[in-house]
matplotlib code that plots the C-alpha trace (Angstrom):
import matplotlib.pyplot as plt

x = [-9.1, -11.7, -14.3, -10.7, -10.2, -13.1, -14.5, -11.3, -11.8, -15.3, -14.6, -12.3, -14.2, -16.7, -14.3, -13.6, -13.8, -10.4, -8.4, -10.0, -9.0, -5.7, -4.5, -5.7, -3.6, -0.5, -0.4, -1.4, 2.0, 3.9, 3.3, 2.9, 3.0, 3.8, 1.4, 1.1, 0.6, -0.3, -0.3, 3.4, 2.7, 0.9, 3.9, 6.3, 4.5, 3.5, 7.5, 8.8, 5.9, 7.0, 10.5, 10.4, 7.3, 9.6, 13.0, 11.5, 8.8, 11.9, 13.9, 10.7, 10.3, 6.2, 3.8, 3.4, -0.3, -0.4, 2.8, 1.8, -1.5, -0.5, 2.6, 0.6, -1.6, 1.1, 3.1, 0.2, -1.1, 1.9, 2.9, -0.3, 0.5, 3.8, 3.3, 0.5, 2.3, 5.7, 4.0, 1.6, 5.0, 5.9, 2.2, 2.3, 5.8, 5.2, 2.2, 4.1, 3.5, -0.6, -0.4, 0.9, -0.7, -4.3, -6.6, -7.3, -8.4, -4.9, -6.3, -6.7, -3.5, -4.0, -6.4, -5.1, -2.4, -4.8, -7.2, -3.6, -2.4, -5.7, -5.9, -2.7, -3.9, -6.9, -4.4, -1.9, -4.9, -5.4, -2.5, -4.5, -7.5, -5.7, -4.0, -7.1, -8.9, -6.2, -5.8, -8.6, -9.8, -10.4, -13.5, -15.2, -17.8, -14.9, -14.1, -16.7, -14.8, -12.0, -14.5, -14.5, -10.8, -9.9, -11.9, -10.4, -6.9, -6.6, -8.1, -5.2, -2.6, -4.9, -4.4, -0.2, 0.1, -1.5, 0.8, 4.3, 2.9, 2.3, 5.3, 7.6, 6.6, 8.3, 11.2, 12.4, 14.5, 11.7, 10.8, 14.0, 13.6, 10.5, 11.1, 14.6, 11.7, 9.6, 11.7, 12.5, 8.8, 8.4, 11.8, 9.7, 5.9, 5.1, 4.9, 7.4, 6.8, 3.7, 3.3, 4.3, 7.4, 9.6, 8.4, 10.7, 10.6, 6.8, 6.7, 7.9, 5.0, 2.4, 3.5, 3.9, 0.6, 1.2, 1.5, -1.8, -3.1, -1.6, -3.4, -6.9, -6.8, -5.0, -7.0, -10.4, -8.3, -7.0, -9.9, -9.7, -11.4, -9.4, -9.2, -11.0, -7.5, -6.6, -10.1, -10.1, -6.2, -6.7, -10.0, -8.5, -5.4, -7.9, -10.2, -6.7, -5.3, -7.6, -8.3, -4.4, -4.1, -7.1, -5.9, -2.4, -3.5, -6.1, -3.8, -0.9, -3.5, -2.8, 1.2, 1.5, 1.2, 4.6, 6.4, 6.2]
y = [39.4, 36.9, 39.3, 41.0, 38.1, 36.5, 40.3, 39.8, 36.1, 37.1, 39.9, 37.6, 35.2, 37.7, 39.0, 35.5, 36.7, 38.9, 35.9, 33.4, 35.9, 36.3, 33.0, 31.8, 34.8, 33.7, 30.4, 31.8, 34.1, 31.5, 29.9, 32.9, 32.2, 28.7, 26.4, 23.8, 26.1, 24.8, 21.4, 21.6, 20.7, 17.9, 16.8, 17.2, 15.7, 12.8, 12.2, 11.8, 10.0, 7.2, 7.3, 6.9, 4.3, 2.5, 2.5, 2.5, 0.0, -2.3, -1.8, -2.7, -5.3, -4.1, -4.8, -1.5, -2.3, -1.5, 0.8, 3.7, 4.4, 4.9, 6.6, 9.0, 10.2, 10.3, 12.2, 14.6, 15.1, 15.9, 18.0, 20.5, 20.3, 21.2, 24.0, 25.6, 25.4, 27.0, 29.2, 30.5, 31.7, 34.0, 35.1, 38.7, 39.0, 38.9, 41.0, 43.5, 46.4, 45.7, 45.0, 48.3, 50.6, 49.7, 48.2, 44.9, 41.8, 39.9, 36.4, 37.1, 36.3, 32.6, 31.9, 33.2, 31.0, 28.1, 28.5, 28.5, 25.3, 23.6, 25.1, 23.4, 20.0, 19.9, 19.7, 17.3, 14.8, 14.4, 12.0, 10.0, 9.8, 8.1, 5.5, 4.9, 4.2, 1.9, 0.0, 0.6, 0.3, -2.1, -1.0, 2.0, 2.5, 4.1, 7.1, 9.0, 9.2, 11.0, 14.3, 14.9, 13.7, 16.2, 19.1, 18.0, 17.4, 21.3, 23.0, 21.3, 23.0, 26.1, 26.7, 25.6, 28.0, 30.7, 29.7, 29.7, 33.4, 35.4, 33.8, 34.4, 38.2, 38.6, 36.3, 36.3, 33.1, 30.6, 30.4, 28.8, 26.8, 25.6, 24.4, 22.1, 20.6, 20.1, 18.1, 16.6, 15.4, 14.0, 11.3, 10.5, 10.2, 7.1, 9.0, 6.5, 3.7, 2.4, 2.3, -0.8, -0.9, 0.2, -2.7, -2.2, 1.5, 1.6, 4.5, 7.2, 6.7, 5.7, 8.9, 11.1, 13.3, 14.4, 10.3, 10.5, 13.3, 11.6, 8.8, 10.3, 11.7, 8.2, 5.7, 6.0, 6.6, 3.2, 1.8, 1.4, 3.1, 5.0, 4.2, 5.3, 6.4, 8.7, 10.0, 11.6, 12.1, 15.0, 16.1, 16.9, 18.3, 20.9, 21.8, 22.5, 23.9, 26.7, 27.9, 28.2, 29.9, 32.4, 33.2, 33.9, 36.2, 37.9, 39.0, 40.2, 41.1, 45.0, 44.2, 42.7, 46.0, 46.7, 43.4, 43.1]
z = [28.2, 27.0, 26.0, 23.6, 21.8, 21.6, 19.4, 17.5, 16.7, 15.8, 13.3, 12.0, 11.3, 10.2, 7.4, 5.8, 2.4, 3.2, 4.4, 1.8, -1.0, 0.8, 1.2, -2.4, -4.3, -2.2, -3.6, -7.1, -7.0, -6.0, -9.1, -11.4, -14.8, -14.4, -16.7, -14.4, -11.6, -8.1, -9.4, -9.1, -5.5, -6.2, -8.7, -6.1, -3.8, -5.8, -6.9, -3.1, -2.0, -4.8, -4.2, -0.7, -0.7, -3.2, -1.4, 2.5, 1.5, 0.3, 2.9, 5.7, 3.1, 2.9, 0.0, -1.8, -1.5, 2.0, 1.8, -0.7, 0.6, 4.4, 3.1, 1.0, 3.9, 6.3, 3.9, 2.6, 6.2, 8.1, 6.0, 6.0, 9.8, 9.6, 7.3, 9.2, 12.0, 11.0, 8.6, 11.6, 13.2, 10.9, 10.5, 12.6, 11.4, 7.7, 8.2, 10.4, 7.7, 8.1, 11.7, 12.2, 9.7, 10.2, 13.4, 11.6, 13.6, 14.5, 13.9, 10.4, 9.6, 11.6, 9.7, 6.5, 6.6, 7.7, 4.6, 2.3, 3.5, 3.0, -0.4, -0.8, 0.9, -1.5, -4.2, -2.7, -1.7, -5.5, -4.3, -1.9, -3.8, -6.8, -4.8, -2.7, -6.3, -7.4, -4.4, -2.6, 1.2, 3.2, 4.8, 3.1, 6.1, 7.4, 5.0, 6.3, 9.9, 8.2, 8.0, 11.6, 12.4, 9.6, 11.6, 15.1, 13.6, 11.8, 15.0, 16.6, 13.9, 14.1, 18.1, 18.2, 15.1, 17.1, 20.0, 17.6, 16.0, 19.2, 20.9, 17.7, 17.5, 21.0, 20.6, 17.2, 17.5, 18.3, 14.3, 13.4, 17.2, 15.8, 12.5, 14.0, 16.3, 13.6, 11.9, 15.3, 15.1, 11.9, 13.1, 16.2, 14.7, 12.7, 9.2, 7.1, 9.7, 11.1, 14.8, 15.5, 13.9, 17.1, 19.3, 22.3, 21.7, 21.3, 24.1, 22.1, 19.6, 22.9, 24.9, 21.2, 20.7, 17.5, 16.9, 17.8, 15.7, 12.6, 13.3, 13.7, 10.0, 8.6, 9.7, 8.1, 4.9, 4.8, 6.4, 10.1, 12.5, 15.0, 18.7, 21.7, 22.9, 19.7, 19.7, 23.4, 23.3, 20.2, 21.4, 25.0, 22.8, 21.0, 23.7, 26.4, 23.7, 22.4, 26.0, 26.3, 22.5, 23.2, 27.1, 25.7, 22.5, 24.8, 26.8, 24.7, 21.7, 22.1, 22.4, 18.5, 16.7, 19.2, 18.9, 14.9]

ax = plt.figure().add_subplot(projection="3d")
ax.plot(x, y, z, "-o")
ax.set_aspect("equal")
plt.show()
C-alpha cells in the first residue's frame, strides 16, 4: 500500500512541469481575453477586503491600522485554504476523462490544483504587501517566520484536499457537504475577528485547528511571532494527517479510475 503511493507520489512529483503547466493555463482561461486578466482576483479581492475592513472595523470600533492588515491576511489566506480544499474534491472528478483514458499518476491532479491556487495567492498577496508598506509592521524580525508557516500551513490544505478528492470520487455528495462546512469554518475561525474577541466563548477558537492554522501564516505578517501552541498544534496536524492521506489513497489508488 505504502510502497503504491509512495511510486505515484514520486512520479508526480517527478512530472511537475505537467501540473505547473496545468494549473497556470487554468487560470489563464478563466480570464481569456480579459485585459486585466488574473489581476481581476486581486481587484476583487482588494474591493471586499475594504468594504468589510471598513464596515466590520466600525462596527468592532478597531483603528484601520491594525484592522486592514490582519483582515487582508486573514482574508487572502483562508481563502487559498478554502479553495484548495474544495477544489481538491472535485480534482479526480473533473479529471475523470484522463483518469480513465491513460495510467497517469492520480496525485497529479492534487497537486495541480495546489500549484493554481498558489498562483492565485501570489496575486492576491499583492494585497498584503501594499498594506504592509503603508502601514507597516510592528516587528520585521518576524517576516521571515511566515516562510515556514506558509510551507507547514499548504501541506495541511495539500493532505485534507487529498482526503475531500478520494472520498468525493466514492460519494458524490460529500463536495457540496464540504463546501456548507467550509463556510461553517470561516463563522467559527477568527478571520474578520481576532481571537480574543469571543471572551466567554474563547473555546471554540482554543479547541478550533484551523484557528490555529490561520494563525501560523498571520502572525509574522503583522509582526508577532506565533506560539509554541500553534506551532506544534499544525505541525502534529501535517505529520497525522499525511500518514492518514497517503494510507487512505494507497489503498484505494487502483479504485479511482472506477469511482470517477
Amino acid at each position: 500500500m505504502f510502497k503504491l503511493i509512495s511510486l505515484d507520489l514520486t512520479q508526480s512529483l517527478a512530472s511537475w512541469r505537467l501540473w505547473t503547466l496545468l494549473g497556470w493555463l487554468e487560470v489563464r482561461q478563466r480570464y481569456a481575453r480579459s485585459r486585466v486578466g488574473p489581476f481581476w482576483l486581486t481587484i476583487s479581492m482588494g474591493v471586499m477586503i475594504g468594504t468589510i475592513g471598513v464596515v466590520y472595523g466600525t462596527l468592532f470600533g478597531m483603528s484601520m491600522h491594525d484592522y486592514l492588515p490582519f483582515l487582508a491576511v486573514s482574508l487572502v489566506m483562508w481563502t487559498t485554504f478554502a479553495q484548495t480544499v474544495q477544489e481538491g474534491g472535485m480534482a479526480y472528478i473533473n479529471s475523470g476523462t484522463y483518469i480513465r483514458q491513460a495510467a497517469t499518476p492520480k496525485l497529479i491532479y492534487i497537486l495541480q490544483v495546489v500549484w493554481r491556487n498558489l498562483v492565485i495567492l501570489a496575486h492576491n498577496f499583492i494585497i498584503v504587501v501594499v498594506l504592509i508598506a503603508v502601514f507597516g509592521v510592528k516587528d520585521w524580525e518576524m517576516l521571515p517566520l511566515f516562510i515556514p508557516a506558509l510551507v507547514i500551513y499548504m501541506l495541511n490544505a495539500m493532505w485534507i484536499a487529498m482526503l475531500a478528492g478520494l472520498l468525493s470520487a466514492r460519494f458524490r455528495d460529500l463536495p457540496q457537504i464540504i463546501a456548507a462546512l467550509i463556510q461553517i469554518a470561516f463563522y467559527v475561525t477568527p478571520i474578520i475577528y481576532r481571537p480574543d474577541a469571543l471572551k466567554r466563548y474563547a473555546f471554540i477558537v482554543e479547541w478550533n485547528p484551523l484557528a490555529h492554522l490561520i494563525e501560523l501564516v498571520r502572525s509574522p505578517l503583522i509582526g508577532q511571532a506565533p506560539s509554541a501552541l500553534t506551532w506544534e498544534v499544525t505541525i502534529g496536524m501535517a505529520i497525522v494527517g499525511w500518514i492518514v492521506a497517503l494510507s487512505m489513497t494507497g489503498r484505494y489508488l487502483k479504485r479511482i479510475p472506477y469511482w470517477v
